[in-house]
C-alpha positions as CSV (number, residue, x, y, z in Angstrom):
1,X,210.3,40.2,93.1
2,X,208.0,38.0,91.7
3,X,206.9,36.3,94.2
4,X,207.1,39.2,96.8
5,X,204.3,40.6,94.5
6,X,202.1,37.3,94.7
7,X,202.8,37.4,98.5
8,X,201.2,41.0,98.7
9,X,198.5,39.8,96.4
10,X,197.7,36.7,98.3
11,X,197.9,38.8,102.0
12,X,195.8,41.2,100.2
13,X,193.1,38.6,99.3
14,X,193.1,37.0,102.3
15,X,192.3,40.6,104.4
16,X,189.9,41.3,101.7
17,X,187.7,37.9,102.3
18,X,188.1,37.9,106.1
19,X,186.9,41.7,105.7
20,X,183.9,40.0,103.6
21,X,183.1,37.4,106.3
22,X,183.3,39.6,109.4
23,X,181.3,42.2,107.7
24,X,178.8,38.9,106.7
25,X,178.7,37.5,110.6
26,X,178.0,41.5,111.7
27,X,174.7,41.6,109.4
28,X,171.4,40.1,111.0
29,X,170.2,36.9,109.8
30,X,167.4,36.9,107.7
31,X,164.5,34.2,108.3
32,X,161.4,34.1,105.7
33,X,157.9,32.5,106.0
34,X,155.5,32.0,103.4
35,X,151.4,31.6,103.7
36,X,149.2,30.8,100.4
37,X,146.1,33.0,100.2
38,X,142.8,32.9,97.9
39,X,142.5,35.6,95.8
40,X,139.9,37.0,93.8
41,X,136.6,34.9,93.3
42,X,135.2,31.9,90.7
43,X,132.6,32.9,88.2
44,X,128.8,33.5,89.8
45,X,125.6,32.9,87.9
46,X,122.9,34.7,89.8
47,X,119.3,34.1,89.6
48,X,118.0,34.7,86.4
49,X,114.8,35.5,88.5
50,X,116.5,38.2,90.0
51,X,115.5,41.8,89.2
52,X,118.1,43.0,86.6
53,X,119.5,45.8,89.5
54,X,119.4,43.5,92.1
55,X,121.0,41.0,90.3
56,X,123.9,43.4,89.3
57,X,124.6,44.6,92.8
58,X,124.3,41.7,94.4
59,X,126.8,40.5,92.0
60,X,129.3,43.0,92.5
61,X,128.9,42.3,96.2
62,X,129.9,38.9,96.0
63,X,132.4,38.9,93.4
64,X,136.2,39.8,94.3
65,X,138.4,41.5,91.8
66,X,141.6,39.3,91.3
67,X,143.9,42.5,90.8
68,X,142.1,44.4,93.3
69,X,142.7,41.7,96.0
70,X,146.4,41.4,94.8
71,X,146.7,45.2,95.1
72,X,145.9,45.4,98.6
73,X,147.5,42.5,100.0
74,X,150.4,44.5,98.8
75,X,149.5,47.9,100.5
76,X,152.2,48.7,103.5
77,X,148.4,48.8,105.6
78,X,147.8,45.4,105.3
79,X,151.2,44.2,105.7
80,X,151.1,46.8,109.0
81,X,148.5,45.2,110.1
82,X,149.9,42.1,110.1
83,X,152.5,43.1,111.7
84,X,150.4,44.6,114.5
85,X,148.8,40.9,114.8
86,X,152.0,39.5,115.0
87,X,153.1,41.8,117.9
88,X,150.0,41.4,119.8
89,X,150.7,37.3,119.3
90,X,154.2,37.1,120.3
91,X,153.7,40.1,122.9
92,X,156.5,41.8,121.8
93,X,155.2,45.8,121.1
94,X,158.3,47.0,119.5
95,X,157.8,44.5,116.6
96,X,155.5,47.0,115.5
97,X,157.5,50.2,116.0
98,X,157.5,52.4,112.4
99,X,161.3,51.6,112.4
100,X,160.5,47.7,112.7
101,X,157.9,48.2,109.9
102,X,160.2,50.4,107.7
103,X,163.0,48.0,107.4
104,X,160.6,45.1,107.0
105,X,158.3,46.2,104.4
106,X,160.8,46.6,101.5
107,X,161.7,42.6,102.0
108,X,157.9,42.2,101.8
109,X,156.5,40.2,98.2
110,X,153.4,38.8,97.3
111,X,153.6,36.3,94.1
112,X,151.1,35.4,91.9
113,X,151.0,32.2,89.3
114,X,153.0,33.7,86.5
115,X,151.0,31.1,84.2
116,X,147.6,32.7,85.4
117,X,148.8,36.4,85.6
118,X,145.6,37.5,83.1
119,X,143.4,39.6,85.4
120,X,139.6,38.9,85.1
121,X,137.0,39.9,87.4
122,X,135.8,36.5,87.7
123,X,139.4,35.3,88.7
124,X,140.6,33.6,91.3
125,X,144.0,32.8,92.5
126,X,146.2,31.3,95.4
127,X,148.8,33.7,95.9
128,X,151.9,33.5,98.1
129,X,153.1,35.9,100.7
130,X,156.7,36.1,101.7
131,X,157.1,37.8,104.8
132,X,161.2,37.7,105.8
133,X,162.4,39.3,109.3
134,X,165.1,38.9,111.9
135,X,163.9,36.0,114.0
136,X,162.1,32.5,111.8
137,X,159.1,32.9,115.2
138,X,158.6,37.1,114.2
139,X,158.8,36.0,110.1
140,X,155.8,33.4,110.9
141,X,153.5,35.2,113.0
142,X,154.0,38.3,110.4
143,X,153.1,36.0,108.2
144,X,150.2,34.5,109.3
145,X,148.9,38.2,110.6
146,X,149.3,39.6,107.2
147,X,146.8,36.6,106.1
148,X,144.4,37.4,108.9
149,X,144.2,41.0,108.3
150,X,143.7,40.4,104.9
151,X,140.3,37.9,105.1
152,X,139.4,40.5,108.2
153,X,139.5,43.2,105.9
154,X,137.2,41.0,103.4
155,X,134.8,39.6,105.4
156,X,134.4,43.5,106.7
157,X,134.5,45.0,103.5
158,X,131.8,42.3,102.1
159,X,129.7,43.0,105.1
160,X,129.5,46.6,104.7
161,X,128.3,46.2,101.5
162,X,125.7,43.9,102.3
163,X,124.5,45.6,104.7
164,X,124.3,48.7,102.4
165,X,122.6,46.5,99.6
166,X,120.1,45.7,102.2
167,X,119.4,49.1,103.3
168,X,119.0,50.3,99.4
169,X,116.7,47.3,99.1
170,X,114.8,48.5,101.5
171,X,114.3,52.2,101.3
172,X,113.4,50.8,97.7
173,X,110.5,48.5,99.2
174,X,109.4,51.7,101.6
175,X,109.1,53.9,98.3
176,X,107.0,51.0,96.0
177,X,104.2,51.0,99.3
178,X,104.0,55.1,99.7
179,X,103.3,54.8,95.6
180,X,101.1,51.9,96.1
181,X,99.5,54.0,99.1
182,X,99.2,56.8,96.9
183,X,97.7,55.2,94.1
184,X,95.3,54.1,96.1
185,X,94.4,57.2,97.7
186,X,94.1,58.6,94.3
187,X,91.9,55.8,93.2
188,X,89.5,56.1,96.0
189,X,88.9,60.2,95.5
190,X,88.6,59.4,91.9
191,X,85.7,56.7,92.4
192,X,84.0,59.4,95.1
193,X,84.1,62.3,93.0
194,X,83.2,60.4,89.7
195,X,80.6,58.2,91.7
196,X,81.9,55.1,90.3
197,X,80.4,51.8,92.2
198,X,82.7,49.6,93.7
199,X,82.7,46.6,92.5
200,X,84.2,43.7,94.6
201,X,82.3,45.5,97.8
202,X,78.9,45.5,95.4
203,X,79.7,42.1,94.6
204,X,80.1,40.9,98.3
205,X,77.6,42.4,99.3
206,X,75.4,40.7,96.6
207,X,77.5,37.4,98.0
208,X,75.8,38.1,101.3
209,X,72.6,38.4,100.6
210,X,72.1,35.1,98.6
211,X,73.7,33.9,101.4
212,X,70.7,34.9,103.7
């Protein structure tokens, strides 16, 4: 009876584990690719000639928020648009279907340094993203897409701002000449009314005539 019982036990083991490796072989392989990616930005001194304002915006321009970069790298947009990169890449449009992207995404991670995980503004990291997919050429070119639309995005962003630090800069400059224009309006129906002689004309024209 004994061993009728370690029979049934070892038939039932043996169904349960081939069970466990059919069901294994039916599942799709999983591949993963990695790419390293600066984060975040070293520390800037600025001009200390530098209007204070300027100096301030131009620094927030420039500089890149470590946790701010981390954050989006990890947005499902970025990690969409990689994806969208990828498919354009590898020419193979359903890679980007919302289906594709929805079982994807979830597998998705972005490390940073555990030893250097103190956010600063002044910060700046490599990262590692982990992209993992059905095929090693789709987990690669996600991969490297991810990257690309990442620096896209920041070159973009950074331009954008630039350009709108420019424009404030100069509406700024447009404003200091209409004052300066008015100030010298002002000045020049003060010295009529009040009859005040002008001085560096009286003096060149005093300059002239020695000159004769």
């Amino acid at each position: 009876m004994f061993k009728n019982h370690l029979k049934r036990m070892l038939a039932f083991m043996v169904v349960i584990g081939l069970a466990g490796w059919l069901y294994a072989m039916s599942l799709p392989k999983i591949y993963e690719a990695s790419v390293d990616l600066r984060a975040g930005s070293p520390p800037m001194t600025m001009d200390p000639n530098l209007p204070a304002g300027l100096s301030r915006e131009a620094s927030e321009v420039l500089q890149r928020d470590l946790d701010s970069d981390v954050g989006l790298i990890k947005t499902q947009k970025i990690f969409n648009d990689g994806l969208r990169k990828a498919a354009e890449s590898l020419r193979k449009p359903e890679l980007a279907t919302p289906d594709n992207l929805a079982a994807l995404y979830p597998m998705y991670e972005v490390n940073v340094p555990g030893a250097l995980n103190t956010y600063q503004v002044s910060n700046q990291r490599v990262i590692q993203v982990r992209v993992r997919a059905f095929s090693a050429a789709d987990a690669a070119a996600i991969a490297n897409g991810v990257g690309f639309a990442f620096t896209t995005y920041r070159r973009e962003s950074t331009r954008a701002a630039f350009a709108d630090l420019t424009a404030g800069l100069r509406k700024q400059v447009q404003i200091a000449k209409a004052e300066s224009s008015k100030l010298e309006d002002e000045y020049r129906k003060l010295k009529e009314v009040s009859r005040v002689p002008d001085v560096p004309a009286k003096n060149q024209a005093l300059v002239a005539s020695l000159a004769r």
